[in-house]
C-alpha positions in Angstrom: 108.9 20.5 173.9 112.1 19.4 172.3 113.2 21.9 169.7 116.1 21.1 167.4 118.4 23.0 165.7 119.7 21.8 162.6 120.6 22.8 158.4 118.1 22.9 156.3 117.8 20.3 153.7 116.2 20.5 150.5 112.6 18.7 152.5 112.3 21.5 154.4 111.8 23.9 151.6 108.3 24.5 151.4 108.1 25.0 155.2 110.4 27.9 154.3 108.8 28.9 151.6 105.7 28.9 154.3 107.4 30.7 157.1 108.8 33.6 154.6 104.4 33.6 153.2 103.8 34.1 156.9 106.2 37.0 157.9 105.3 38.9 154.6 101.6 38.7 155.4 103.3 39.7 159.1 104.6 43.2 157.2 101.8 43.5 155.4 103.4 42.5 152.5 102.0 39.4 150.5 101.4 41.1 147.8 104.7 41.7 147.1 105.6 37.5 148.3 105.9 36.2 144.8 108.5 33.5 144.8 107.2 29.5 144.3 108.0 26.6 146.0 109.8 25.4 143.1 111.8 28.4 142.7 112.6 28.2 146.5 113.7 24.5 145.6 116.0 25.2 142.3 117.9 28.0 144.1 118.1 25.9 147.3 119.7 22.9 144.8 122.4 25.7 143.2 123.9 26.5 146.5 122.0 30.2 146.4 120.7 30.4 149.6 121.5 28.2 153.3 119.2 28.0 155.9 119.0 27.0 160.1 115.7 25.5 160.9 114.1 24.8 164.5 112.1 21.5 164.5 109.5 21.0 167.1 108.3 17.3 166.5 109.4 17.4 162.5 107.6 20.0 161.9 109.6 23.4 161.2 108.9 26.3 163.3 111.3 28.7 162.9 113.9 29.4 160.5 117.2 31.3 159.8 117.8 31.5 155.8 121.4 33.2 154.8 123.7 33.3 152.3 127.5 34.4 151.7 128.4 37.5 149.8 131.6 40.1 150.0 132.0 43.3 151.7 134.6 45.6 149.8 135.1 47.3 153.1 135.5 44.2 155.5 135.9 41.4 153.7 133.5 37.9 153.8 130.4 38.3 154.8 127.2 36.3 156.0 123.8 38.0 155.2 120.5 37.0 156.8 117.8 37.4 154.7 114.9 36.6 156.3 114.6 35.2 160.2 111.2 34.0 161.1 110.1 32.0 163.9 106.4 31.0 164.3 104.5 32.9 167.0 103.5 30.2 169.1 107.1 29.2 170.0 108.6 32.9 170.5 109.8 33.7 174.1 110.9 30.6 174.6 115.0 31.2 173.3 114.4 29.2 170.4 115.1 32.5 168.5 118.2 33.0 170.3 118.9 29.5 169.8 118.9 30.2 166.0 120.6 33.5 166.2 124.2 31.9 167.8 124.2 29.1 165.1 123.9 31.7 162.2 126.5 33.3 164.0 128.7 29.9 164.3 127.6 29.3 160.8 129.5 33.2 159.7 132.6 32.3 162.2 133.2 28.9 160.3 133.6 30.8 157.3 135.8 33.3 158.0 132.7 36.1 157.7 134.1 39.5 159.0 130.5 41.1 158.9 126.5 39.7 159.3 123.8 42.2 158.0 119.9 42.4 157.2 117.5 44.6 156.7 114.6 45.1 159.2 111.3 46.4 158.9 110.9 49.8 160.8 107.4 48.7 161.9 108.5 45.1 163.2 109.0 46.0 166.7 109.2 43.0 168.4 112.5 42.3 165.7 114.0 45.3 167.0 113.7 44.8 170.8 115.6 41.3 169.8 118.0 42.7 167.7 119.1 45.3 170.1 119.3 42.8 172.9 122.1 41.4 170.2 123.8 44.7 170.6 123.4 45.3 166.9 124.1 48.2 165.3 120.2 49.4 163.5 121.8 52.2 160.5 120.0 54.8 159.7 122.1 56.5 157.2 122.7 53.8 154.7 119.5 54.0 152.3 118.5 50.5 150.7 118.3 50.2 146.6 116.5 48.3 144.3 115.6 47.7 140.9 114.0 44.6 139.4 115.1 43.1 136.2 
């Protein structure tokens, strides 16, 4: 198996699209998965969102989507939105492999700062994130409101 690491281009978006389907059905939450493939591909065209793919023989199997925003109290930052990797190619450091190049992909731009959000029921992301040495909050409460 020869698994690469590269950007995503705007062809890769509906296997995105397909791996974010897969981890909200993962969390028990496709219900809630509402976004289209076109939507995926019109924000993808205005710069919105970035992603890292691992390709296994063209076909995506893993992906690290991210985009740039500003922390008041540190400065740039890189925020991962969703990281996904299909089961089938997990323990294998593909994950990891995807992990240092959204790293890279923070240093080149000067990012002070990477955050996410994580599931409290999605072990398996935890046990990797803490081998990261990450910092999991518990005292910062997320908001929302839709528009």
């Amino acid at each position: 198996m020869s698994i690469q690491i590269r950007q995503a281009t705007k062809a890769d978006v509906p296997a995105l699209h397909g791996l974010v389907a897969q981890l909200s059905e993962y969390v028990g939450e496709r219900h809630n998965f509402t976004a289209t493939i076109p939507t995926y591909e019109e924000d993808f065209d205005a710069g919105f969102y970035h992603a890292i793919v691992a390709e296994d023989a063209e076909k995506v199997v893993g992906m690290a989507l991210y985009y740039f925003v500003y922390s008041t109290w540190k400065g740039r930052m890189i925020y991962l939105e969703d990281f996904v990797l299909d089961p089938a190619y997990r323990r294998q450091g593909i994950g990891q492999r995807l992990w240092d190049v959204l790293l890279e992909r923070g240093r080149e731009r000067g990012c002070q700062l990477l955050k996410w959000q994580i599931v409290d029921t999605n072990t398996e992301a935890m046990k990797f994130y803490h081998a990261q040495d990450a910092i999991i909050e518990d005292n910062w409460l997320n908001g929302k409101l839709y528009l």
